[in-house]
VMD Tcl script that draws the C-alpha trace (Angstrom):
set ca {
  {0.00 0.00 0.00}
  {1.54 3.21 -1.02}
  {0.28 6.40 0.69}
  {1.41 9.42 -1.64}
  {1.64 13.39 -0.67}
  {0.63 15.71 -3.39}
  {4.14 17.20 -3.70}
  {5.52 13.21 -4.61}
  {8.47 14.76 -1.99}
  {7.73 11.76 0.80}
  {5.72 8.56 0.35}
  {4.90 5.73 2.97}
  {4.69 2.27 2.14}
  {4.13 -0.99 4.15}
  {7.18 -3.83 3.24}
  {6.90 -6.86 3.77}
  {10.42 -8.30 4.67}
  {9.70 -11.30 5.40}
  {11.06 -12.24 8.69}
  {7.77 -12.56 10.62}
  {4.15 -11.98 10.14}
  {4.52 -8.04 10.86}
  {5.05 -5.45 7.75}
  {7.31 -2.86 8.31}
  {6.25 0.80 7.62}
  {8.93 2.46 5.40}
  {8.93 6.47 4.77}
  {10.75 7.52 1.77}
  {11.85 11.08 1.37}
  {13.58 12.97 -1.10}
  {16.83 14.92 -0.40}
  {18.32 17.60 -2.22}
  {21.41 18.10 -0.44}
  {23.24 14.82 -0.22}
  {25.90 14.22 2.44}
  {29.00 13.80 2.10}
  {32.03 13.04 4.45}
  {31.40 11.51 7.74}
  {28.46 12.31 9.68}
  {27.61 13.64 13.49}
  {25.18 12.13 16.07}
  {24.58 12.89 19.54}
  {24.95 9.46 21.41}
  {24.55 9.24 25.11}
  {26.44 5.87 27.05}
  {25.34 4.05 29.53}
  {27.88 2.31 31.09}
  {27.18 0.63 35.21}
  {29.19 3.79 36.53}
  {27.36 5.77 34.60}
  {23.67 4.23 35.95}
  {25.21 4.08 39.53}
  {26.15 7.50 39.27}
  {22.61 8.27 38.05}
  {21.42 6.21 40.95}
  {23.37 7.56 43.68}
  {22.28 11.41 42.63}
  {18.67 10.28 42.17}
  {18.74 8.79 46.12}
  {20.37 11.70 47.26}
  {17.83 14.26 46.03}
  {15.69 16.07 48.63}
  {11.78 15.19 47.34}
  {10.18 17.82 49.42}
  {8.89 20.46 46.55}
  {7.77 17.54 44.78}
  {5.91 16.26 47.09}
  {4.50 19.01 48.92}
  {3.02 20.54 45.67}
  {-1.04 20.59 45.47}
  {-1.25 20.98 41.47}
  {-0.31 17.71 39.65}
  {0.78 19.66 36.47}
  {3.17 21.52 38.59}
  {4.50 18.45 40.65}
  {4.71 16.40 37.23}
  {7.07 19.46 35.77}
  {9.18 19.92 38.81}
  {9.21 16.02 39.03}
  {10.39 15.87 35.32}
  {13.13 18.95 35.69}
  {14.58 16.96 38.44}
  {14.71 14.18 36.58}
  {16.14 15.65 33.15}
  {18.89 17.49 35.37}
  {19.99 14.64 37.01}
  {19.53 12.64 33.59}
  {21.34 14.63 31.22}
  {24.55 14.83 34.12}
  {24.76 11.50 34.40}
  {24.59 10.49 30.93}
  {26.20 13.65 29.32}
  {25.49 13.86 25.20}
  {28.91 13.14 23.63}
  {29.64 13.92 20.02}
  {29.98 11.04 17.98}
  {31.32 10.70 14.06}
  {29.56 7.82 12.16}
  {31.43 6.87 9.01}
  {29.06 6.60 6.23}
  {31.47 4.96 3.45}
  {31.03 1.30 5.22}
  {28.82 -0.37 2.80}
  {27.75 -4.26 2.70}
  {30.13 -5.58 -0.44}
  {28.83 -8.98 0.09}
  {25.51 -8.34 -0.79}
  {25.38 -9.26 -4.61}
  {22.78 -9.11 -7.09}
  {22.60 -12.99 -6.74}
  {21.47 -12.43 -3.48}
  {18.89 -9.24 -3.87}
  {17.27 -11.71 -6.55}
  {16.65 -14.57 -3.64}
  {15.87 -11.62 -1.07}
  {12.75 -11.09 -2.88}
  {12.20 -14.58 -4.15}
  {12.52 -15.39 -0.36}
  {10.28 -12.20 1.12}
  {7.86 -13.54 -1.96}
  {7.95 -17.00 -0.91}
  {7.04 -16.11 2.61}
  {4.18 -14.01 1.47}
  {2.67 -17.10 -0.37}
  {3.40 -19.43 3.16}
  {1.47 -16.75 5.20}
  {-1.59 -15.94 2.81}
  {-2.46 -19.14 1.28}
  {-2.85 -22.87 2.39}
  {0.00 -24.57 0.85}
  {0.57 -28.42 -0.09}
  {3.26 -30.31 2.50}
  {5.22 -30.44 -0.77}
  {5.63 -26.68 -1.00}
  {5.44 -26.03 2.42}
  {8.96 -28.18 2.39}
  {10.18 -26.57 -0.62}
  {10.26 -23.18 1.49}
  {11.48 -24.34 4.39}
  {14.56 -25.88 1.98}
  {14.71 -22.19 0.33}
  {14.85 -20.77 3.76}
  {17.93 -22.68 4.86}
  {19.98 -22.37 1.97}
  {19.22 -18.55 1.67}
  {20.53 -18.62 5.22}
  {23.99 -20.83 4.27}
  {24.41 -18.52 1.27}
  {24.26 -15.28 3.38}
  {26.44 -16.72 6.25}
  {28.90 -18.05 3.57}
  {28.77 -14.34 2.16}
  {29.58 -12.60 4.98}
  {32.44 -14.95 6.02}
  {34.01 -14.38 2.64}
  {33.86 -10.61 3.10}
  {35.44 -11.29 6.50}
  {38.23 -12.92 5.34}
  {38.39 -10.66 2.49}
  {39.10 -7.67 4.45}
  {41.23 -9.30 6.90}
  {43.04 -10.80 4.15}
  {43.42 -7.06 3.00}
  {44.51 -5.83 6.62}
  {47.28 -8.38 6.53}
  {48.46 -7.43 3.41}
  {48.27 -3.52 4.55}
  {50.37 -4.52 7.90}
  {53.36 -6.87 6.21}
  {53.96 -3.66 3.90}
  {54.27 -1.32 6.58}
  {56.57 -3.48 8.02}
  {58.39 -3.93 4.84}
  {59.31 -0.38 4.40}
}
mol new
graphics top color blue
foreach p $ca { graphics top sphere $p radius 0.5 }
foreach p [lrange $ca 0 end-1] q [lrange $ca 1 end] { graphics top cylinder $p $q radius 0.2 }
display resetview
């Protein structure tokens, strides 16, 4: 089902991947500006010390004006405050570069094509009674989708290591 604005900018549209019996609601929205070089998010960690230390100031807060306050909007906000303050000093927003250049090589055409054979195939399982035949016939499909992309990503694996190694001995070499 494809939802369309008037402007054809942004369009919905339910997939379904195949993986359970849930669709997954994709949103599709055109860019002008592309980005290039690596790209900033705000990422917050939570380590243990981090949670104990949120803990530990949380305990240690006087509850008083929270509790004493007779309008439940007003306790809520001064409830929340407290909470955000303590929240955002415990588990400070740190800075953090994603590279965007890290793409899946080991996904070939090959396998796109039994991607959607497979997402297909499971559509079929889920919307019509099949025969034991072809019920086994999917359930075969399904497993050696699964060896192929295992044996995929183990190549790529040792591909780059392989690479890495070779990087290393000629550094060493020089």
């Amino acid at each position: 089902m494809i939802i369309d604005n008037t402007d054809n900018e942004t369009f919905t549209i339910n997939q379904n991947l195949g993986y359970s019996d849930h669709l997954a609601q994709l949103l599709y929205k055109k860019s002008k500006n592309l980005i290039e070089g690596p790209i900033t998010i705000y990422k917050r960690h939570f380590t243990d010390k981090n949670i104990e230390e949120f803990q530990h100031l949380f305990h240690k807060e006087n509850w008083n004006e929270v509790t004493t306050s007779n309008e439940p909007n007003t306790y809520f906000n001064i409830f929340m405050d407290t909470f955000r303050y303590y929240f955002n000093a415990a588990f400070p927003l740190t800075i953090t570069h994603v590279n965007n250049s890290a793409k899946n090589t080991w996904i070939t055409k090959g396998i796109i094509i039994s991607r959607n054979k497979f997402r297909l195939l499971c559509h079929i399982e889920r919307s019509t009674n099949l025969s034991m035949k072809s019920l086994k016939h999917i359930q075969n499909y399904r497993k050696i989708y699964r060896k192929v992309i295992t044996e995929a990503k183990k190549k790529e694996r040792r591909t780059k290591s392989y690479y890495q190694v070779q990087i290393k001995t000629k550094h060493y070499e020089n």
